[in-house]
Every structure is written in structure tokens, then in C-alpha cells.
C-alpha positions as CSV (number, residue, x, y, z in Angstrom):
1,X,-51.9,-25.1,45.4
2,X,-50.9,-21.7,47.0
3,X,-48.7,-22.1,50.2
4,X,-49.3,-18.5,51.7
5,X,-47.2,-16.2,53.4
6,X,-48.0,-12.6,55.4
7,X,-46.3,-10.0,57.8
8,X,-46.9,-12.0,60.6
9,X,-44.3,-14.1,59.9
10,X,-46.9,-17.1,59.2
11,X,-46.2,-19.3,55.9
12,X,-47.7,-22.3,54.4
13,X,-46.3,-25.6,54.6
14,X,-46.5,-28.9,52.7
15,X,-45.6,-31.9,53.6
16,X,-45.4,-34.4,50.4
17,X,-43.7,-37.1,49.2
18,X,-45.3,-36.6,45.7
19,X,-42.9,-36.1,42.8
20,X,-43.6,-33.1,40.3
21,X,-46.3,-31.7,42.4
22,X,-47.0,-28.2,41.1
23,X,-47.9,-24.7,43.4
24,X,-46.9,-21.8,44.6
25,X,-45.3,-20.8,47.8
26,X,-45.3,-17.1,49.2
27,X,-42.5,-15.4,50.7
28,X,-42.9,-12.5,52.9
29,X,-39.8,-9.9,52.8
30,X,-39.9,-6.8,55.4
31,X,-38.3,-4.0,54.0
32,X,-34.4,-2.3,54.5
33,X,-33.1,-5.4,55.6
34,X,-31.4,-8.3,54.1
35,X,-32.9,-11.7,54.4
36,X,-31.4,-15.0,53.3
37,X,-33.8,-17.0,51.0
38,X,-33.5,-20.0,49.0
39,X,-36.2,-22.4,46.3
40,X,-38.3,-24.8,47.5
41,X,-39.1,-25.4,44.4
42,X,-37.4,-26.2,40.5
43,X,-37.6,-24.5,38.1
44,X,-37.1,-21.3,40.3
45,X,-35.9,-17.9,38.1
46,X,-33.7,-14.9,39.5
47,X,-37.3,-13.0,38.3
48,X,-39.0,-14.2,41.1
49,X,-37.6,-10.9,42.9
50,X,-38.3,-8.2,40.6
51,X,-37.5,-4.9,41.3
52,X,-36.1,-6.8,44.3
53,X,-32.7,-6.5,44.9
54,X,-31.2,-10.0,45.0
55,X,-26.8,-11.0,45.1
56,X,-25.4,-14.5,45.0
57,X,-22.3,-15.9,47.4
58,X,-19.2,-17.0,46.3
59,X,-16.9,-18.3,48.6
60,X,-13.6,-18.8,46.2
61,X,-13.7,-15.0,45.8
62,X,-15.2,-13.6,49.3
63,X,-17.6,-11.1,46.9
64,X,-21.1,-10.8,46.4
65,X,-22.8,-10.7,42.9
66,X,-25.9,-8.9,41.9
67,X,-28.4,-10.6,39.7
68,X,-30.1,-8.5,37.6
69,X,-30.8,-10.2,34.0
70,X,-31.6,-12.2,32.8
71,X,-34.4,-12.7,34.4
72,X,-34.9,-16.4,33.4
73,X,-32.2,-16.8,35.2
74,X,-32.4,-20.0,37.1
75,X,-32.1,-20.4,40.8
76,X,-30.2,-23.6,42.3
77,X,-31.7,-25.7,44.7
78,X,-30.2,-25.7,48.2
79,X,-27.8,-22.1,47.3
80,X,-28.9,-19.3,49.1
81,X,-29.1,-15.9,48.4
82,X,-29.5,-12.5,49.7
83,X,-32.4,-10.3,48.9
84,X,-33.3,-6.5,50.0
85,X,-36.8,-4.7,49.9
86,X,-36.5,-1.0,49.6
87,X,-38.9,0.9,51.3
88,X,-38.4,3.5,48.8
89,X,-39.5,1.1,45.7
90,X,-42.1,-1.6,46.9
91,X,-41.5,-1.5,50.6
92,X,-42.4,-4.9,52.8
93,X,-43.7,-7.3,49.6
94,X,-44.7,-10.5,48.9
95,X,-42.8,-12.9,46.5
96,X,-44.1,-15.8,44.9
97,X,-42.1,-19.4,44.3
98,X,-43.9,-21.3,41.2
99,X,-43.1,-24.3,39.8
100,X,-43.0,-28.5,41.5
101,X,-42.1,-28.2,45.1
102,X,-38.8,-30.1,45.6
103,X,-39.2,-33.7,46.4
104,X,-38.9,-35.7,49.3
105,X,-35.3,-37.1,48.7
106,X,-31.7,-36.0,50.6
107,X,-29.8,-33.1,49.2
108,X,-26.1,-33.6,49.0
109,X,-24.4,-30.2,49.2
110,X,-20.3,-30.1,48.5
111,X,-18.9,-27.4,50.4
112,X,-16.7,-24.7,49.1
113,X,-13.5,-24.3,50.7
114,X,-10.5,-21.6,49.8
115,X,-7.4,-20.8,52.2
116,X,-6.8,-17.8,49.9
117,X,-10.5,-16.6,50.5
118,X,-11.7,-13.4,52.7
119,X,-14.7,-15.5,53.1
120,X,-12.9,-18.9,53.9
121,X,-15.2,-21.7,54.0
122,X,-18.2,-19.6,54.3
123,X,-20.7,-21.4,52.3
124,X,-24.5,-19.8,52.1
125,X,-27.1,-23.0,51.6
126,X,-30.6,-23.2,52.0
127,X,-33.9,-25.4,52.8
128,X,-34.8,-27.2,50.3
129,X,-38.2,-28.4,51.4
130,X,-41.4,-26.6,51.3
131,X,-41.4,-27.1,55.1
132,X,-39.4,-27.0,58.2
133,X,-36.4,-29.2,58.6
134,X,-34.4,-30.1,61.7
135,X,-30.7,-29.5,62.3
136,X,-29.5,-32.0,64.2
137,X,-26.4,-34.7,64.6
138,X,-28.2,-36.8,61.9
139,X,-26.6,-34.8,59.1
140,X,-24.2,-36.8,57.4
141,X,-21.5,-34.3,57.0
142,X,-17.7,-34.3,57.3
143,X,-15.2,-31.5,58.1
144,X,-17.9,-28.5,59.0
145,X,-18.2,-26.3,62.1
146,X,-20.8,-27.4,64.3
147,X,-23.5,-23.9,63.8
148,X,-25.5,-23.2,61.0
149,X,-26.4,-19.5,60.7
150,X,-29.3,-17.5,60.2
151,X,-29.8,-13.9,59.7
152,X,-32.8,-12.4,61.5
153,X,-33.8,-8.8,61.3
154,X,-30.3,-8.1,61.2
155,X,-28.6,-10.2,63.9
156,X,-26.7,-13.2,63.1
157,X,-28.0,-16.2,65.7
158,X,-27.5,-19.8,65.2
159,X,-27.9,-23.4,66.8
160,X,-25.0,-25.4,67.2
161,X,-25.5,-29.4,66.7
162,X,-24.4,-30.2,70.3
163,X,-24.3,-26.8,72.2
164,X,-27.5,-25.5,71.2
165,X,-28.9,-22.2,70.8
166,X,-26.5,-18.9,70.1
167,X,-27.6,-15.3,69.9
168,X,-31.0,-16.1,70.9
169,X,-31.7,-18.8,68.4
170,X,-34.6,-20.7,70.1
171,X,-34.9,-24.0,68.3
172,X,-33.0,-25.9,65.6
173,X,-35.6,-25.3,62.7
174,X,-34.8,-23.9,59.6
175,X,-38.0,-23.0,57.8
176,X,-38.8,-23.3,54.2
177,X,-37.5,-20.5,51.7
178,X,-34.8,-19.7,54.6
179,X,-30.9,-19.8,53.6
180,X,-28.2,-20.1,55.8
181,X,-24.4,-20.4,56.6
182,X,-23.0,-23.3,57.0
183,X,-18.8,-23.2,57.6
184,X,-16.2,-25.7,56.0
185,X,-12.9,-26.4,57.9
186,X,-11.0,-27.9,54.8
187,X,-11.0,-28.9,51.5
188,X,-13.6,-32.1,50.8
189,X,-16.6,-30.6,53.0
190,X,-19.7,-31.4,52.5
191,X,-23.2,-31.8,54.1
192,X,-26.2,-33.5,53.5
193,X,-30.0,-32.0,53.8
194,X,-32.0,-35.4,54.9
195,X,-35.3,-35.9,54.1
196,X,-36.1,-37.7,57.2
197,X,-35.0,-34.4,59.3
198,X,-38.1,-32.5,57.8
199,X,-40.9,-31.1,60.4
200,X,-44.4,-30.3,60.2
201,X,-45.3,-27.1,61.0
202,X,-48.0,-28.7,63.5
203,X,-45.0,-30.6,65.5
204,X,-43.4,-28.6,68.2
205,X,-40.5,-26.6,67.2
206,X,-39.5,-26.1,70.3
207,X,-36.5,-28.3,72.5
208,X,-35.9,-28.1,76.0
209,X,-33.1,-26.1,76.4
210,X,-29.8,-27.5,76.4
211,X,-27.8,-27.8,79.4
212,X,-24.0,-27.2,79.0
213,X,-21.6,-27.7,81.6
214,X,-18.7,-25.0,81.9
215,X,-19.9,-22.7,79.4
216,X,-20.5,-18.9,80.0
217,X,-23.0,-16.9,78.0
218,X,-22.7,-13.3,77.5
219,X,-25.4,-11.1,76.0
220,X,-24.8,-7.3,75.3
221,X,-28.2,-6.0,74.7
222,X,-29.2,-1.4,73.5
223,X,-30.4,0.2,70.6
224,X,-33.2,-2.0,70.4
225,X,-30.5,-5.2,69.6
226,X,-28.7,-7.9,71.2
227,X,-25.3,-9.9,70.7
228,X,-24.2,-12.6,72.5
229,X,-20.8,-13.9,73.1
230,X,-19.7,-17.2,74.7
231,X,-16.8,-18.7,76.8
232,X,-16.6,-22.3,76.6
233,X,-14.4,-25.0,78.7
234,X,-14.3,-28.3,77.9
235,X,-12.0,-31.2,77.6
236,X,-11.3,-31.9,74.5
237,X,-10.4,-28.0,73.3
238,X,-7.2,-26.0,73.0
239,X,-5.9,-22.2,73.5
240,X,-6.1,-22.6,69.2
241,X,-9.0,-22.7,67.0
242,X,-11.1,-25.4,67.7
243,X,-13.4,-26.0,64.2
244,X,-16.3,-27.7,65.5
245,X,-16.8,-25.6,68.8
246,X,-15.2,-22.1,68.1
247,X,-17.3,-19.0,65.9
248,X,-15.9,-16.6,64.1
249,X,-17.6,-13.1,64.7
250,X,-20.1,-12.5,62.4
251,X,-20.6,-8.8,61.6
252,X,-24.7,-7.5,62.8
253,X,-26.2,-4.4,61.3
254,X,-24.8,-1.4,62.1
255,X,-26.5,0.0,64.9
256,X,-26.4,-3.7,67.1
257,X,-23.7,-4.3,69.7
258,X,-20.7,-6.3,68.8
259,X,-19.7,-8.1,71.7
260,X,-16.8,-10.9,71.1
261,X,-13.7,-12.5,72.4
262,X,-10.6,-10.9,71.9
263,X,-7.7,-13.9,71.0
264,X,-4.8,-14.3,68.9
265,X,-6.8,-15.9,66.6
266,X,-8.8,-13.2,66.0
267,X,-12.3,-12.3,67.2
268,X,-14.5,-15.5,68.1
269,X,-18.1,-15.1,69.3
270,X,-17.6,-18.4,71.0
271,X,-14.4,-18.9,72.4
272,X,-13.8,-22.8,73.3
273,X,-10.6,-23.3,75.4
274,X,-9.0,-26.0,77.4
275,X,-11.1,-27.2,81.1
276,X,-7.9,-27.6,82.8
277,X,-7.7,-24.0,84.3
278,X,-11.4,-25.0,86.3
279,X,-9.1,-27.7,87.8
280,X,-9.1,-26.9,91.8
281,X,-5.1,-27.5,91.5
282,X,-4.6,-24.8,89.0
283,X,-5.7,-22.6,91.4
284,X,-4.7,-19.1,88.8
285,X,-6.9,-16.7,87.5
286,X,-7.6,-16.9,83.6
287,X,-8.6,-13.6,82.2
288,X,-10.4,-13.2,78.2
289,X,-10.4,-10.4,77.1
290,X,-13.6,-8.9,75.2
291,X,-14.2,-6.9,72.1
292,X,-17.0,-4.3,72.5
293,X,-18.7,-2.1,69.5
294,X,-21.5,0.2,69.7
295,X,-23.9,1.2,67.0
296,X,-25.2,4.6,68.6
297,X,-24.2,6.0,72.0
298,X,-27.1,5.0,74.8
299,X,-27.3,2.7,77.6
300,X,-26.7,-1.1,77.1
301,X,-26.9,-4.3,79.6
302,X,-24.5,-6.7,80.6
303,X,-26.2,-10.1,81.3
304,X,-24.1,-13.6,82.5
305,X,-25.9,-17.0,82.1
306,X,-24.9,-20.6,82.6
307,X,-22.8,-19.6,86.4
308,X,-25.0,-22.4,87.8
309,X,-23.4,-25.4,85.4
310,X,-19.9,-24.3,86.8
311,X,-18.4,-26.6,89.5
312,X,-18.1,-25.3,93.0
313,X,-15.5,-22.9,93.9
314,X,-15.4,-21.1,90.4
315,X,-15.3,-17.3,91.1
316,X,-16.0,-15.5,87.8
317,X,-15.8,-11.6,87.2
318,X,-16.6,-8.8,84.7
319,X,-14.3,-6.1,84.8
320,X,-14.8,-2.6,83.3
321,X,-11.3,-1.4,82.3
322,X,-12.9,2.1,81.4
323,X,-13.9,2.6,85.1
324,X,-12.1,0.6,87.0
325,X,-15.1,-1.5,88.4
326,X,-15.0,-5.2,89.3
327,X,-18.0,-7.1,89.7
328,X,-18.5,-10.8,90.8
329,X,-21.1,-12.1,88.4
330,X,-21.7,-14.9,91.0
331,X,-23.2,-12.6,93.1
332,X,-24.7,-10.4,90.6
333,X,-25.3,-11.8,86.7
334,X,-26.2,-7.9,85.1
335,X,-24.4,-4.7,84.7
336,X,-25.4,-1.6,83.1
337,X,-23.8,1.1,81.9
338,X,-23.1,3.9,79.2
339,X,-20.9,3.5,76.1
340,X,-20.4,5.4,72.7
341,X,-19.2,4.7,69.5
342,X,-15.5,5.9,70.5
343,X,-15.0,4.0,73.3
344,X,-12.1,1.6,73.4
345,X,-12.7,-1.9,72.0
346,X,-11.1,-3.8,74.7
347,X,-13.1,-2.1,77.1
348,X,-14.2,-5.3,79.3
349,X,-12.4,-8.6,80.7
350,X,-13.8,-11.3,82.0
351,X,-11.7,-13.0,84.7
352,X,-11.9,-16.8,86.2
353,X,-10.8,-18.5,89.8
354,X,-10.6,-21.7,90.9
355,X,-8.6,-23.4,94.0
356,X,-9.2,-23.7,97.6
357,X,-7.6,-20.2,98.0
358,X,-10.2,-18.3,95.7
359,X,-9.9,-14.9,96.6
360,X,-13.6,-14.0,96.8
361,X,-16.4,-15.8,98.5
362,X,-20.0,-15.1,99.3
363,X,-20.2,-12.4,101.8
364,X,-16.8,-11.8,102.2
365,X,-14.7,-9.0,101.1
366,X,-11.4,-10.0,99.0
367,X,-8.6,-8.8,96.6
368,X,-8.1,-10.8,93.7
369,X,-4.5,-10.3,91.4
370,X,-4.0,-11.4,87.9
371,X,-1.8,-10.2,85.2
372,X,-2.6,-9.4,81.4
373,X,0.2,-9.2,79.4
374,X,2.6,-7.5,80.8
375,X,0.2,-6.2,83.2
376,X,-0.4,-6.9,87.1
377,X,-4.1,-6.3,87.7
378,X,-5.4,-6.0,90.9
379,X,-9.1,-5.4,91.9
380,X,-10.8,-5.4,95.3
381,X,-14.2,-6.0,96.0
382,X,-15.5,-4.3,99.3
383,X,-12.0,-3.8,100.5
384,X,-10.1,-0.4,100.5
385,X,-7.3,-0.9,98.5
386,X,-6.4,2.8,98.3
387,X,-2.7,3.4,100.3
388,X,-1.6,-0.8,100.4
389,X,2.0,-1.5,99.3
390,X,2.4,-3.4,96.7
391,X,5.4,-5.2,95.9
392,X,6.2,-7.3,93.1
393,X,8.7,-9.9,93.0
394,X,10.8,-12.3,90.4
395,X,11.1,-16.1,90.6
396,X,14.8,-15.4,91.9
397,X,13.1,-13.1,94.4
398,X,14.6,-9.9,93.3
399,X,12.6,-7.0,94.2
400,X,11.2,-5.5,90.5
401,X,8.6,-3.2,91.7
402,X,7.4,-1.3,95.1
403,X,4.9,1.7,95.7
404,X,1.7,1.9,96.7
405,X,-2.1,1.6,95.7
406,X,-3.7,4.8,93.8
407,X,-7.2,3.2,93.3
408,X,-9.5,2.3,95.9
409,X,-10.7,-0.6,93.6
410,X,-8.9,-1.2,90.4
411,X,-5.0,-1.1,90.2
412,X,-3.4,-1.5,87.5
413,X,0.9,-1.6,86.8
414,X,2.6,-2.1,83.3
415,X,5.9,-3.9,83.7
416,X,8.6,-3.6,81.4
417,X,9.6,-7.5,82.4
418,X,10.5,-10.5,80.3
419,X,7.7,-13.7,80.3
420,X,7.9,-15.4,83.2
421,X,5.9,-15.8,86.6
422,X,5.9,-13.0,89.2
423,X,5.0,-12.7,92.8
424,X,2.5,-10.0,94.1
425,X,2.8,-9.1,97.7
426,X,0.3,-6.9,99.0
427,X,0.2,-5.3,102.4
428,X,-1.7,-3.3,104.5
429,X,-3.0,-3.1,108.3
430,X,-5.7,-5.5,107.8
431,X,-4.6,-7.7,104.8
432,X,-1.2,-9.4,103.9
433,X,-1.4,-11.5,100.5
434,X,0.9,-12.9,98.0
435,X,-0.7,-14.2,94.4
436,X,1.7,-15.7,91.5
437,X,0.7,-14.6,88.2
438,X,2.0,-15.2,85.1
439,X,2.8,-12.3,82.9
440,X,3.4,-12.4,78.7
């Protein structure tokens, strides 16, 4: 039996419960990029990818190992590995998995993990099946982040077990010969692979999409790539690393956007933080910054999704700290513009509103104040800001700062001040407001 493959991206499937059935599946590799692969069958040998070039994972040491000889060198069911095509030696190819498609049983996977690691808890696994199989909540697992990770055509996307789809991931299915990452979050992690999860490739693959309340998705697309970056708010989550919800950023090719939160924690493509700033009470502004890398200079898009699963009165905004520009993605979700591979990485913040006195509403022109650091930001959107005195007080009252506006729509002043909040007065023939912020 010959499970075929070709440069469509088609591939033979089998569903069996049959022990020891012999065949051959087909694996179609495009060339100059890596792909993740993995058995579906025993008895698999490292010479299945001659003149291939093929590395193994190791999570204790963070490093990559090429496998060159020998060649009879078996492959382990359920570890992934890497492989790479060179267009210069045989170009897009075909490889060829021979010996008894792995049975119909669960595959229990212990999961490395190593504080001391550069590669803590990343752990590289892969489909055992000669078909689809399903990643969902009926994993037994313990101790694991809640995405497992795929690289396509050199973008990292991923479905997470409750959130759904990331980076443009469009269903939960990980087809046969596919490896992917699955993150520990302590010692005695583990997963298992069940049988019972498997899918046909006649079944639908794919799931209505998921609805998430309070969660903000980002996608940087140019260069012929995409990223995507998310800001989630929910109850149970904290300003630290939350395991299950939080992602690390994982590197793309070279010429893709990287587009990412900024946080003390370092840079997370899903940030996960505490819902208590949506409460109407809070009534501050909230501001994340975001990390931003180019792969070639060019024109790239801004797009917001997810505004409409916000509660009422949440005012969101995408700032440009390179031009001073402020734009309310309520109003509109898209921005374009130019960057280049020298531009600063911090080079947008998002901001978030909420409280009865949100500065901004639909069809109405309005100043909003926050501070960043030791920063007080202020940004107006369809007012003139230009000439207004600003004055800035402490919680005693004592005058710290006075002058006036220099942009018409993005002012920014650095205090030298201790961490505390601060009061922002600002004044003009046709506007008198005063905003607390808190500055760090």
C-alpha cells in the first residue's frame, strides 16, 4: 500500500486499526525551507532523507543536531525533526516512509523540561498516525502551555486548546508526517497523543471559529508574510507569565514581520493580563507596548480584529510613536504605512479606555492622556492641540511641570519624577481637562 503525496499539498491517508500493517507513505518537501516532520510508521531510518538535510531537538541543551550517518539510523516515533531541501541539490522532492504504519493505540509523550535551557521546555513531537489527528481539550496532559505549534512556509502559527486559532492557523488538525512544538511549564510534563482524537481526511477539518471575549488580535502583514500578535484580558490572568494562556515569541524567517508585545517578561506573542482594567470603575488608560521587526524595507498593514467582543465603552488605540499619529481602531481597524529594517523596535503602542469619562466617542473629537514610564502622553484626535498649556501636577498638588503643546496631535513630556500618580491639566479656549495617570 502507497499513501501518496504531491506539490499540492495533497497526501494519502489511512485510517486502520490493523496491527503490523505494512506500506509506504509519501512526504512532499518544498525546497529552502524548513519543515517539521515526524514517522508514521516503525521501523523509520534517518536514510529516509538522503541527501536531505535533516537535525534533531534537544531541549536539555537548546542545540540542534545534524544527522548524517549512519544511515540506519532509527527514527523515534512521536519526536520531530527538522528537514531542509536545497534547491541547489534535489530541489522540492518527494520522501518515502516504509515500514508498518503505527497502530491505533495512545502515545504517551514525557516532556522535557530544563530551567538552565535556552530552549526551556521547548519540546518538538509529532503525529504519530498515518492520518489527521485533532488537538483538543481531550489530551490528557499535565503542566503544558495551552498551543501546539506548527511551522508553515516559514511562519510559526498555532491553535491554542481553548482560544483557538493563532497566526492564521485555521483548524486544530495536525496531519500525518507533521511535527510540532509542544511547551512544558515544569518538571513532570507530559502529553498524551489519543487514538480516539484521529480524523479522516474525508471529515471536515474545519471548526467554526472561536469566539473570545476581551481579546485583541493583531496581524502585521508585507513582504509577502504575516505575524500576528495578541492582547488578551481575562479573569483569571496576571501582569506575570501566565503558562497556559501567554506565547513566547517565536522567531519567523527572516524576511516576515515580527510583531510582539513588549513586557518585562520578555517578548510574548500573546500577551494575557488581568480584566480588571475593562472594569468601568478603573476608568485609566492601560497602554502595551509593541515590538516591531522588518525583514526588507516596503509597505506593511496594520489590521485589529476581535473590537466587537469588547464590552461597551472600551476605546482602544494604535499609536505610531515614529509619527506621532493616533488612531482609534474602533473607528477604523487598519493602518498602513512604511517601515525599514532600522526603524526603532518599540515603534507602536497600543492604548485602552474604559469609564464613563472615556475620552473619545463616535463622532466626537477628544484628547486622551496617559503616561508610559516616566512619560506623560498626550494624543488628540480631531482636536488642535498645538499652543494648549499643559500643566502637570503631584498628589500634594505642587506644580512639577508647565509649558505648552508643540504637536498638533502627539505630545509627549519625559519627567524626571519618582513613581507615583500625577495630575494632567490641560487648557485651552475651547477645552479644560484634567486626567490622573500613573507614571513608573
Amino acid at each position: 500500500m502507497v499513501l501518496q503525496a504531491d506539490n499540492a499539498g495533497n497526501q494519502g491517508m489511512l485510517y486502520t486499526n490493523t496491527a503490523n500493517q505494512p506500506g509506504t507513505m509519501e512526504q512532499y518537501l518544498t525546497a529552502d525551507v524548513w519543515h517539521l516532520v515526524t514517522p508514521p510508521v516503525t521501523g523509520a531510518v534517518i536514510g529516509t532523507y538522503t541527501d536531505v538535510y535533516l537535525k534533531e531537538w534537544d531541549e536539555p541543551s537548546g542545540a540542534w543536531t545534524y544527522l548524517v550517518v549512519p544511515e540506519t539510523m532509527p527514527m523515534n516515533v512521536t519526536e520531530g525533526y527538522a528537514a531542509w531541501t536545497d534547491s541547489g541539490l534535489l530541489g522540492p522532492t518527494t520522501v518515502s516512509y516504509r515500514g508498518n504504519f503505527n497502530v491505533a493505540t495512545d502515545y504517551a509523550i514525557p516532556l522535557d523540561y530544563t530551567a538552565a535551557s535556552s530552549g526551556v521546555g521547548s519540546n518538538l513531537v509529532g503525529n504519530p498516525y498515518p492520518m489527521h489527528v485533532e488537538f483538543n481539550t481531550n489530551w490528557p496532559n499535565t503542566n503544558i502551555s495551552g498551543y501546539a505549534m506548527v511551522y508553515d512556509n516559514g511562519v510559526y502559527r498555532g491553535w491554542h486548546l481553548t482560544l483557538g486559532s493563532f497566526n492564521g492557523k485555521v483548524d486544530a488538525m495536525i496531519p500525518p508526517t507533521q511535527g510540532f512544538w509542544i511547551t512544558s511549564l515544569g518538571t513532570g510534563a507530559n502529553i498524551t497523543i489519543p487514538a480516539t482524537e484521529r480524523v479522516y481526511g474525508s471529515q471536515p477539518f474545519y471548526k467554526d471559529e472561536i469566539v473570545v471575549d476581551n481579546m485583541l488580535r493583531m496581524k502585521l502583514s508585507g513582504n509577502g508574510y504575516e505575524d500576528e500578535s495578541i492582547i488578551l484580558f481575562r479573569e483569571d490572568c496576571s501582569s506575570g507569565f501566565d503558562g497556559f494562556y501567554d506565547l513566547d515569541k517565536w522567531e519567523n524567517t527572516a524576511a516576515a514581520p515580527q510583531f510582539y508585545n513588549l513586557t518585562t517578561m520578555g517578548s510574548l506573542s500573546v500577551n494575557a493580563v488581568s480584566n480588571k482594567v475593562l472594569n468601568p470603575t478603573y476608568n485609566e488608560t492601560v497602554s502595551f507596548p509593541m515590538g516591531l521587526e522588518v525583514g526588507a524595507n516596503g509597505s506593511y498593514t496594520f489590521e485589529a480584529g476581535g473590537l466587537e467582543n469588547f464590552q461597551t465603552g472600551v476605546q482602544v488605540y494604535l499609536v505610531d510613536n515614529m509619527t506621532d499619529m493616533i488612531q482609534s481602531l474602533n473607528k477604523k481597524q487598519d493602518y498602513t504605512f512604511v517601515a525599514s529594517t532600522d526603524d526603532p523596535v518599540n515603534r507602536f503602542t497600543i492604548v485602552f479606555h474604559t469609564g464613563i469619562n472615556s475620552p473619545i466617542t463616535d463622532g466626537e473629537a477628544g484628547v486622551q492622556v496617559f503616561g508610559y514610564e516616566k512619560a506623560v502622553n498626550i494624543f488628540s484626535d480631531g482636536f488642535e492641540l498645538k499652543g494648549s498649556e499643559i500643566i502637570i501636577y503631584d498628589i500634594l498638588g505642587q506644580i512639577i511641570y508647565k509649558g505648552q503643546a508643540e504637536s498638533s496631535t502627539h505630545e509627549v513630556i519625559n519627567l524626571d519624577v519618582k513613581e507615583g500618580y500625577y495630575f494632567v491639566q490641560i487648557l485651552n479656549a475651547d477645552l479644560k481637562k484634567t486626567e490622573k495617570v500613573l507614571l513608573r
